[in-house]
C-alpha positions in Angstrom: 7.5 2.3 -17.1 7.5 1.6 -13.4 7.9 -1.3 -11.2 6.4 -1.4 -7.4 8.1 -3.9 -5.5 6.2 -5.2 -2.3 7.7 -6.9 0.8 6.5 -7.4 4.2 3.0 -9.6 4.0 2.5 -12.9 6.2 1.1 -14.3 8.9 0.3 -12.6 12.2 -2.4 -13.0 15.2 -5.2 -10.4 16.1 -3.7 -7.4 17.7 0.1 -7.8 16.3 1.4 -5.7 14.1 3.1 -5.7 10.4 4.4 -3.6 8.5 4.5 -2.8 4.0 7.1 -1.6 2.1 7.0 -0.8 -1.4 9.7 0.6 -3.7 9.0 1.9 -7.2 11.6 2.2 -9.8 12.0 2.9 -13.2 13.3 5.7 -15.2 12.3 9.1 -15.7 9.2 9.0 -13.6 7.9 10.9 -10.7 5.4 9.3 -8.7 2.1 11.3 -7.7 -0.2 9.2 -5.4 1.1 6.5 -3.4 -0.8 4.0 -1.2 -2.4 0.4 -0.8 -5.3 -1.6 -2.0 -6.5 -4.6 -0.7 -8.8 -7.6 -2.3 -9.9 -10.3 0.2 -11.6 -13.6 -1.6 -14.8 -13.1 -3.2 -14.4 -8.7 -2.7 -13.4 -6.2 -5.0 -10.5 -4.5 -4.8 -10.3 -1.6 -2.4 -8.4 1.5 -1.2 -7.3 1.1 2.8 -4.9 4.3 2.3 -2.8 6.6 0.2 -0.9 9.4 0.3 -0.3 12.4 -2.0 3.4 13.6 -2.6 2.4 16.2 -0.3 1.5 14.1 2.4 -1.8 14.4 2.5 -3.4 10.9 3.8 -6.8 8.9 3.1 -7.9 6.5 5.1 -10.8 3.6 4.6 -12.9 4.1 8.1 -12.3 0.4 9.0 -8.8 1.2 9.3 -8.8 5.0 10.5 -6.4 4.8 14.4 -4.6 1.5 13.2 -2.9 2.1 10.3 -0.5 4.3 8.8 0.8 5.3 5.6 3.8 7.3 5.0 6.8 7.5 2.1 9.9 8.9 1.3 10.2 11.0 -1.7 13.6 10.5 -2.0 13.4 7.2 -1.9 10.5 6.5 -3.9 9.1 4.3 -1.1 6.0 4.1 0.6 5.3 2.4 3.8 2.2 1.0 5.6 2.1 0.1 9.3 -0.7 -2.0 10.4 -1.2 -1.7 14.2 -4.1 -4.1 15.9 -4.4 -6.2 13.6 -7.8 -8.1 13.2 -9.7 -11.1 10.9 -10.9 -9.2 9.0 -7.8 -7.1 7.2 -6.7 -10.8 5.6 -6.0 -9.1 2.3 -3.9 -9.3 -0.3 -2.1 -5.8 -0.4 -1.6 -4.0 -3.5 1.1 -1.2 -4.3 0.1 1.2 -6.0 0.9 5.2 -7.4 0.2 7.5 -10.0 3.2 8.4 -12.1 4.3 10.8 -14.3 6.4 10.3 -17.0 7.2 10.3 -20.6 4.0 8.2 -21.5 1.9 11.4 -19.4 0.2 9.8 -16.1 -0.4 6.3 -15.6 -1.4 4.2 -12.6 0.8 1.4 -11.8 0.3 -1.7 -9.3 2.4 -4.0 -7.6 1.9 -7.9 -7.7 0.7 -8.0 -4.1 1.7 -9.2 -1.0 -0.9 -11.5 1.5 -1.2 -10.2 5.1 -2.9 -13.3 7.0 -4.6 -12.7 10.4 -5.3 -15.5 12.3 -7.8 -14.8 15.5 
């Protein structure tokens, strides 16, 4: 199986800036899509960006000029710089990717990490 490990959440005012890290691990795995989901109190979970092991980006529009994702494939990393900051992207922020493996493609997620933005 695989393990997503987040770090980099916390507490930052409108207009600063934060960035996510997550690292998957595991063995005998290659990981397909990579990105972040985010679930604010009372809201489903959604996607704010992922990344293909191509590099090919999504984007949710609220988020489109202010944030970036990006990984490193050799690494098994992928990152998520928040730029500009507002209210509104108080989230928990999920890890997740698509890997292949010996049990045939799976999604995994990480256990979150809270970004906070105070106005």
């Amino acid at each position: 199986q695989v393990q997503l490990v987040e770090s980099g959440g916390g507490l930052v005012q409108a207009g600063e800036s934060l960035r996510l890290t997550c690292a998957a691990s595991g063995s005998e795995f290659s990981p397909n899509t990579m990105g972040w989901y985010r679930q604010s109190p009372g809201k489903l979970r959604g996607s704010v960006a992922t990344i293909s092991n191509g590099g090919n980006t999504n984007y949710v529009d609220s988020v489109k000029g202010r944030f970036t994702v990006s990984r490193d494939n050799a690494k098994n990393t992928v990152y998520l710089q928040m730029s500009n900051l507002k209210p509104e992207d108080t989230a928990v922020y999920y890890c997740y990717t698509n890997a292949q493996g010996p049990w045939g493609r799976k999604s995994f997620w990480g256990q979150g990490t809270q970004v906070t933005v105070s106005s």
